[in-house]
N, C-alpha and C positions, 0 to 999 in steps of 0.2 A: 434413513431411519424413519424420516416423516413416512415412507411408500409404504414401507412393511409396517409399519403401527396404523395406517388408514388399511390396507388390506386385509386387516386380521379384524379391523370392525367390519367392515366390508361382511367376511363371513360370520361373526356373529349376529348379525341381522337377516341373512340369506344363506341357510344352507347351505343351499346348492354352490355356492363357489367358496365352502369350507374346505375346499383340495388346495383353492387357486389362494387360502391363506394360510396353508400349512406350506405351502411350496414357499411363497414369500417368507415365514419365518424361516424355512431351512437356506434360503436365498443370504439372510442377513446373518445366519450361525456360521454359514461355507466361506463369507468375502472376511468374516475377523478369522475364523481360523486359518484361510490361505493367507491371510497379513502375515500370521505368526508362525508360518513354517518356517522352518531351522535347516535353514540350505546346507548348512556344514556337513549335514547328517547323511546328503544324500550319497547313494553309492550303486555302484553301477554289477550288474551280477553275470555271467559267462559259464557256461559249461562246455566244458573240455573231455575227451575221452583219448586224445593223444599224449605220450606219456612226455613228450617232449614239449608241447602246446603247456603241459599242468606244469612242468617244471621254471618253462619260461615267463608264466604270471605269477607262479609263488616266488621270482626272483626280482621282480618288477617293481620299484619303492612304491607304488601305488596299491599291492597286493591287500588286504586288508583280514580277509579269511578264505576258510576254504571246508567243506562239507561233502564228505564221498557218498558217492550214491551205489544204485548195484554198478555200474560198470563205466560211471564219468563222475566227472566232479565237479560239483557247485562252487565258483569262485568268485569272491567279493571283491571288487577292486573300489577304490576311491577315484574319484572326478580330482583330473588334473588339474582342471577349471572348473571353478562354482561362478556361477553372476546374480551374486545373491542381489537382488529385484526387489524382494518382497515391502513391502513399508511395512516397518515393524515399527515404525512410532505410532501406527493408529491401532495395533492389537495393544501395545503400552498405555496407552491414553487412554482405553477402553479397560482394562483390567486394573488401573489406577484408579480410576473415578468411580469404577464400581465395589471398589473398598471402600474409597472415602465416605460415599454414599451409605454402605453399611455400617460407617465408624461414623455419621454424621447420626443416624438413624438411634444408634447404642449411646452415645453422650447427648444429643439436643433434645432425642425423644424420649425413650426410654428411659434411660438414666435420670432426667431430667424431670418430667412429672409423675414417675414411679418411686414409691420406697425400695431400698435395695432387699427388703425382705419381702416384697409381693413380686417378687421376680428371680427368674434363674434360667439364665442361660445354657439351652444346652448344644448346639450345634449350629454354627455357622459358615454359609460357603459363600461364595463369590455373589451370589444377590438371591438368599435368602438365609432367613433364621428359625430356629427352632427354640421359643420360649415356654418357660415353666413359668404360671401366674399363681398369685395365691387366691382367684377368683375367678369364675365363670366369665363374667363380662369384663375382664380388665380394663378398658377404655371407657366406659362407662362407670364400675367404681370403684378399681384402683386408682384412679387418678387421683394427688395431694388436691385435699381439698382447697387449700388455697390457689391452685395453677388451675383448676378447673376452668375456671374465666378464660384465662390465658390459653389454654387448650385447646377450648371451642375459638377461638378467633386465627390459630393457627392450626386447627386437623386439619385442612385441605391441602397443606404443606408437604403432608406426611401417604395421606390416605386419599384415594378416590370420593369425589364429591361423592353426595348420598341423598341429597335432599329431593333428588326427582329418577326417574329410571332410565332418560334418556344421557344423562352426564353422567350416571355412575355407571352406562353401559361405556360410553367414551372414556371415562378416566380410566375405565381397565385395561387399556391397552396402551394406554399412556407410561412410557418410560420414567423411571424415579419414582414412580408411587406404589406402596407397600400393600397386597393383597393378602387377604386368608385364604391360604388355598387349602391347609389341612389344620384339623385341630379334633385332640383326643384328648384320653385322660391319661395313657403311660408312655414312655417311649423307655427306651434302651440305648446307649450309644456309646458302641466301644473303641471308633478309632475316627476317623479324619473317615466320610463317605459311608462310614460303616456303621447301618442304627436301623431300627426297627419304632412305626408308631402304632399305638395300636388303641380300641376302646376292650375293656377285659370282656365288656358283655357281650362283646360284636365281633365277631370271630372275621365276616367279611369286610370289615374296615378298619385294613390295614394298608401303610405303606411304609415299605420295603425299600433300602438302598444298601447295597451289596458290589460296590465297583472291583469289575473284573471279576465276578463269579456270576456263570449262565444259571437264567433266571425263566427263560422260555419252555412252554409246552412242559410246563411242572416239573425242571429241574433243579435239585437241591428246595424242594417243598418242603423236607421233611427235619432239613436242616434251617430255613429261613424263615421262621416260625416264632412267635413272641417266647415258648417255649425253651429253643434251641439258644437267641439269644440270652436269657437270664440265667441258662445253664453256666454259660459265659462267665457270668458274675458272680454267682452264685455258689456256684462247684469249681473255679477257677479251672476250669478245663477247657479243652480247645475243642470246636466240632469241625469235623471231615469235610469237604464237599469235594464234588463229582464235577470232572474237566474233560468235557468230548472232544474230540477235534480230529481232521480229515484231511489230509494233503493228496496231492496227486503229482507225481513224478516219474517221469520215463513211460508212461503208460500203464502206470500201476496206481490204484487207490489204496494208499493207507489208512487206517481209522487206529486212531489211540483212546487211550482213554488213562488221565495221570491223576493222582490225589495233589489236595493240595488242604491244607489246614487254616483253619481264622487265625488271626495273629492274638496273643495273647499281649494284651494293650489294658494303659488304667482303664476302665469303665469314667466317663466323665457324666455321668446323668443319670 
């Protein structure tokens, strides 16, 4: 953790080896998520085109599925043996403490020298949030004025030092301390991953999170749209988006193209 958090300052000071700290942060996202692979899951696949070869693994208690193609067949079989390896107490330990830390963040900080009406919660995931203030500077003058005091002798707790350029360049990359990375005046948020932020005057600042619908090279533009969202709320209707995808089997390239609709969820924000 120390390697990939000195790395990533490393690159913000020097350019030029901003690859060599994008590489390390994907370095320390690839060792939690192979922690937390799910051996159960894995399965082993065979393609057959004799008719007594197919009949003998769909009879095999290991068979699992099976998928005809133009003239064989995709078959799914299950691992006789899994040697599940993985440490999965250190992807646990990691995705525990990083709740806590969000639930430590919502009752010691927030909760704590906030009124519950200069605040509102609208969207929280695994290590970050999305608050509604009832003021521009909240940390500044939402805070109860009595905890003021108390505030200033524990923000450094919460928030990256500030008081010089060289430590509030180090605390950013410091694990457990809470950044502004986006802030507007509307968002939208219809489901768990699924919400739009936007400024109304600023058409190009916005951001967008849409999991599991393609977002590259201007797909579904015209649906992911502060617009398209509110329609959501608004019109209580569902909007369409556009699903590409491209397989290749036997020597043949397939392209599909399948609809699939937003899910019709309370709006929370």
């Amino acid at each position: 953790m120390e390697a990939i958090s000195s790395a990533r300052r490393v690159g913000d000071e020097d350019k030029s080896k901003a690859m060599i700290a994008e590489t390390m942060k994907l370095v320390g996202n690839s060792a939690f998520g192979r922690s937390d692979m799910d051996m159960s899951r894995h399965t082993q696949v065979k393609y057959e085109s004799n008719e007594d070869k197919i009949k003998s693994r769909i009879e095999h208690f290991t068979f699992h599925g099976l998928e005809e193609l133009n003239d064989s067949c995709e078959i799914t079989m299950k691992k006789r043996r899994l040697n599940d390896k993985n440490p999965i107490h250190l992807s646990v330990a990691i995705y525990q403490l990083a709740k806590l830390r969000m639930l430590e963040f919502y009752y010691d900080c927030t909760d704590f020298y906030f009124d519950r009406s200069d605040f509102q919660y609208q969207e929280m995931d695994t290590d970050s949030a999305y608050i509604a203030f009832s003021c521009n500077n909240p940390f500044q003058e939402c805070v109860k004025p009595e905890l003021r005091d108390h505030f200033k002798q524990h923000k450094y707790d919460w928030f990256p030092r500030d008081y010089n350029t060289e430590v509030a360049k180090f605390d950013r990359r410091t694990p457990g301390l809470f950044k502004d990375e986006w802030s507007g005046d509307a968002m939208v948020s219809l489901s768990s991953k699924n919400y739009i932020c936007y400024l109304p005057d600023e058409s190009y600042k916005v951001k967008v999170s849409a999991k599991g619908v393609q977002q590259s090279r201007g797909r579904n533009e015209d649906v992911l749209n502060p617009l398209g969202f509110e329609s959501v709320v608004r019109d209580r209707i569902c909007n369409r988006i556009t699903w590409k995808s491209a397989c290749h089997s036997s020597g043949t390239l397939w392209c599909g193209q399948t609809m699939a609709t937003c899910p019709q969820s309370q709006p929370i924000g």
